[in-house]
C-alpha positions in Angstrom: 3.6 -2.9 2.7 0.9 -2.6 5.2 -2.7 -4.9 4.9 -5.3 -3.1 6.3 -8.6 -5.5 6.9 -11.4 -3.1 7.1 -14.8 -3.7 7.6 -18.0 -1.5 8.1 -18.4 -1.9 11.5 -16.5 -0.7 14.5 -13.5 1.4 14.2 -15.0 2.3 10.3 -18.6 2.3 11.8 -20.4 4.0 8.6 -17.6 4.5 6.6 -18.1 1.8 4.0 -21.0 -0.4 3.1 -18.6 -3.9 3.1 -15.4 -5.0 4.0 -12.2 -5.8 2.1 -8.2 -5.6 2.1 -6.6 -2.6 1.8 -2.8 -2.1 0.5 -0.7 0.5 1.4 2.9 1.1 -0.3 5.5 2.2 2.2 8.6 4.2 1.4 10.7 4.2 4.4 13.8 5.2 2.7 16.3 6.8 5.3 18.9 9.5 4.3 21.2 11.7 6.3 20.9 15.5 6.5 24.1 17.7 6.2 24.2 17.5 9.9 23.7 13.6 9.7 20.5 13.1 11.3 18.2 10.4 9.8 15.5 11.5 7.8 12.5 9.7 5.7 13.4 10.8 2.1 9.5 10.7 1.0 8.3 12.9 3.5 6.8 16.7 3.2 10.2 18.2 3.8 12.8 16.0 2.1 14.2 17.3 -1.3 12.0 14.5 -3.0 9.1 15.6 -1.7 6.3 16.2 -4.8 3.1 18.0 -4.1 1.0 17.4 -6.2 0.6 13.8 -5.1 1.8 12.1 -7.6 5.4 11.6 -6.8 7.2 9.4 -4.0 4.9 9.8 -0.4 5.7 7.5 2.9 2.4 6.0 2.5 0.5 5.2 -0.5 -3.1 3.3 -0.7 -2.2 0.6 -4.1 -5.1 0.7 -6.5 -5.2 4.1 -5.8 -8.6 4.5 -3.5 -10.6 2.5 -6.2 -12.2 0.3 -3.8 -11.2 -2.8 -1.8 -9.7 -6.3 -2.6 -11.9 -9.2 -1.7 -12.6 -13.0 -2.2 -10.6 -14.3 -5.4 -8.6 -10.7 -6.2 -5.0 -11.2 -6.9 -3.0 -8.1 -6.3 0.6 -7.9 -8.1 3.0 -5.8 -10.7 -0.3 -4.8 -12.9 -1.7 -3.1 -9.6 -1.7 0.4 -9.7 0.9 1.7 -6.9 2.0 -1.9 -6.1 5.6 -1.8 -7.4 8.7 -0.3 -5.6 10.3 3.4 -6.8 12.9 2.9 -8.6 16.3 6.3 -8.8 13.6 8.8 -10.3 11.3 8.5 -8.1 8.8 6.5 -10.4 6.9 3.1 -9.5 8.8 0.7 -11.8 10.3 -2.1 -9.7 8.7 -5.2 -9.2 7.9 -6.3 -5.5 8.6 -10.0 -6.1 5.3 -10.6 -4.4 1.7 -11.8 -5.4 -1.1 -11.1 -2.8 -4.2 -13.2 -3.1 -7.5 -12.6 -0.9 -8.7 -16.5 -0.5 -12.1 -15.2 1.3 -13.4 -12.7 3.1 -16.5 -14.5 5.9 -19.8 -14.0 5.7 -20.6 -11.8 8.3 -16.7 -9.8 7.7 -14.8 -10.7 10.7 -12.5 -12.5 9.0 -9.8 -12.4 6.0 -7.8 -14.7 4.4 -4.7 -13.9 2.5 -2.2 -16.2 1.1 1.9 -13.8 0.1 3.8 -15.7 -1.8 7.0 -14.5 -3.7 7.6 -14.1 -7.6 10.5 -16.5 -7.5 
């Protein structure tokens, strides 16, 4: 997984009105080709590869682009695109982990998270 804090200032300067977490899924699955050079099995030329978006991808926004997390949202198995693929390619496995954004400041500078595992 990758947290992304964004906020609407600097690097997103007029790209959103407030700030908020972002999750991305990663898929950095590694297969051999018949030659035996590494490859990401999600990417645009692997045999996985689905384009019409809705199969396995590298990277993958959770809660697919509807909005942000911020102060109080707990992000976990019911998130959309927060679970692992399972053999078929399919989000079903459970990450073991529960994300919750304790605040976001004021003014946006700051963001507190606290991961904890499912067991």
């Amino acid at each position: 997984m990758i947290l992304d804090y964004i906020t609407p200032n600097g690097n997103y300067d007029g790209l959103f009105s407030s700030g908020g977490l972002r999750i991305y899924h990663v898929d950095a699955t590694l297969a051999n080709d018949e030659y035996g050079a590494p490859y990401l099995t999600a990417d645009n030329y692997s045999p996985v590869y689905d384009s019409t978006n809705n199969g396995r991808r590298i990277l993958r926004l959770v809660n697919n682009g509807n909005g942000s997390y911020r102060d109080g949202d707990v992000i976990g198995g019911t998130a959309t695109g927060f679970d692992w693929y399972d053999n078929n390619g399919q989000l079903t496995i459970d990450t073991g982990y529960t994300i919750t954004v304790d605040s976001v400041s004021e003014d946006q500078t700051n963001c507190t998270i606290t991961i904890l595992t499912n067991n």
